[in-house]
N, C-alpha and C positions, 0 to 999 in steps of 0.2 A: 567458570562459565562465562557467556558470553555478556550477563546482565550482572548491572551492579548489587549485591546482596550485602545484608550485614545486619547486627544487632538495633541499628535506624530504622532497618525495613528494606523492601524493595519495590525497583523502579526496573522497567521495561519500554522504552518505547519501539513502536515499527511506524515508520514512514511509511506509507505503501497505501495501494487500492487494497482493501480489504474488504469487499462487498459482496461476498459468498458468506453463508453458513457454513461450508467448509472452511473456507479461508480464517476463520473466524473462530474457528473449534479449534483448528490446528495452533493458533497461535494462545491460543487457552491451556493448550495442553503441554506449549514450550515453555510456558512462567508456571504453571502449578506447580515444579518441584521446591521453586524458592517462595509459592505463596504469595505472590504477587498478588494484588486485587486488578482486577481489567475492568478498562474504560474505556469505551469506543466512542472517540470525537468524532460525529462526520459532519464533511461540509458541503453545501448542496448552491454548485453555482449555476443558472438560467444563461447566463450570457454566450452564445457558442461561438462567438469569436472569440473569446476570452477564451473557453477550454481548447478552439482549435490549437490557438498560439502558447496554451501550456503544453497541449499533448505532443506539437511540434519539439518545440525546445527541451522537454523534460525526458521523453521517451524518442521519439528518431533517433538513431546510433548511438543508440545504449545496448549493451548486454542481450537484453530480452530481444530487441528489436534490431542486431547487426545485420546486415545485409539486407536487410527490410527494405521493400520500395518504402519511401515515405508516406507514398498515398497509403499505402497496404497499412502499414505501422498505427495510421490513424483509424481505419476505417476498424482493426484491429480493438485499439485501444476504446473507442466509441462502443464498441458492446460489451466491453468488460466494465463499463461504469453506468450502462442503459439500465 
């Protein structure tokens, strides 16, 4: 599999916005086969220059966001963490 497993235990981690109930089931139900225990760290930042210049750097021309105007990519990214 894709997650470390073994007679120690196991560990899963996902980087990612995860701020759906869905999003959130679904990754419950991709560690249950090895028994993972889930922990959802979230971290809650006020500063919006701060998130503008993550959401810049981290997400514009990436994957999710290729051919994305930048403006769109943010304004995007800004209601999936509202």
């Amino acid at each position: 599999g894709r997650f470390v497993s073994g007679d120690f235990g196991a560990l899963a981690l996902f980087d990612a916005t995860n701020t759906t109930v869905e999003r959130r089931q679904w990754i419950m139900e991709q560690v249950k086969p090895i028994g993972a225990r889930i922990m959802f760290l979230e971290s809650i930042c006020t500063d919006e220059e701060l998130i503008h210049r993550n959401i810049l750097t981290s997400k514009v021309g990436v994957k999710d966001y290729a051919g994305v105007d930048a403006d769109e990519a943010v304004k995007d990214f800004r209601e999936r963490i509202s």
